[in-house]
C-alpha positions in Angstrom: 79.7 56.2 253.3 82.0 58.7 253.7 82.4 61.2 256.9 81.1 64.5 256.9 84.3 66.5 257.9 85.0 70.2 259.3 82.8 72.8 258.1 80.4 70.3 257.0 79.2 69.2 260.3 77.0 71.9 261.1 75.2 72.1 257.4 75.2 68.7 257.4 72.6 69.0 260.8 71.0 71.5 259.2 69.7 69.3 256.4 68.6 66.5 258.6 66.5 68.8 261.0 64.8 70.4 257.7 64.4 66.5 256.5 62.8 65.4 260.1 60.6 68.3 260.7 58.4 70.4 258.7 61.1 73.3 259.2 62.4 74.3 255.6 66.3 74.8 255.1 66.1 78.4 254.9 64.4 79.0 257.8 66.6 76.6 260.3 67.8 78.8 262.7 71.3 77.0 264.7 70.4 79.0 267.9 66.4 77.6 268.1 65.9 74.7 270.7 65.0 71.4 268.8 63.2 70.2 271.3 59.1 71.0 272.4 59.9 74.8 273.5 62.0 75.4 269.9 61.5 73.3 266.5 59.4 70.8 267.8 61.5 67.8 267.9 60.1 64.9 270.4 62.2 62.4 272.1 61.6 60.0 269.2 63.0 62.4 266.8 66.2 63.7 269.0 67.0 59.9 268.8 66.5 59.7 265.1 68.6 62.6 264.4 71.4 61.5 266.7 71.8 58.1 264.8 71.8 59.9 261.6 74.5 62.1 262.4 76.7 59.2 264.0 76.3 57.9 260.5 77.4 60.7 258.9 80.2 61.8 261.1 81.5 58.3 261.8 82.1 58.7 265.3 80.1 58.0 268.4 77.9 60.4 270.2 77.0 61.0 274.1 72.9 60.3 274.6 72.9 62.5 277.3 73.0 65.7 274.9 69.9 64.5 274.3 68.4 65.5 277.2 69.9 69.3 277.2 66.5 71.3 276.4 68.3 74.2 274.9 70.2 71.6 272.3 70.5 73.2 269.2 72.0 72.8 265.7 74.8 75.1 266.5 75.8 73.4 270.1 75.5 69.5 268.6 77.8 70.7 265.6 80.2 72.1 268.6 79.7 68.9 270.7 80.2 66.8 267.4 83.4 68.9 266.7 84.9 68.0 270.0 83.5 64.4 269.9 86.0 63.8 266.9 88.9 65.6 268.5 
């Protein structure tokens, strides 16, 4: 599989969160908490979605973001981004 690189990181989250929730595409906003108090996403889920985009972006990534209620599309692109730096 090949490494989703750049610009792709963020649209690349995007399509997972609309594939693990009942949130279409369109309407995935990158500033709405995933969690309970935003799009829903339970611990179960968070977890799901990190492994999918370690896969994706071929490099490791911190748990602990995780547990940041106001995680969003837009901050785990920006933690991805400096993840791979």
């Amino acid at each position: 599989m090949t490494a989703v690189v750049g610009d792709e990181v963020r649209d690349t989250i995007r399509r997972l969160v609309a594939l693990r929730s009942a949130v279409a595409l369109t309407e995935a906003d990158d500033r709405v908490p995933l969690g309970a108090r935003g799009l829903g996403f339970d611990s179960v889920r968070l977890v799901e979605l990190l492994l999918d985009v370690e896969r994706l972006v071929g490099a490791p990534l911190d748990p602990e973001w995780l547990a940041d209620p106001a995680l969003t599309i837009e901050s785990l692109a920006a933690a991805v981004a400096r993840a791979r730096r």
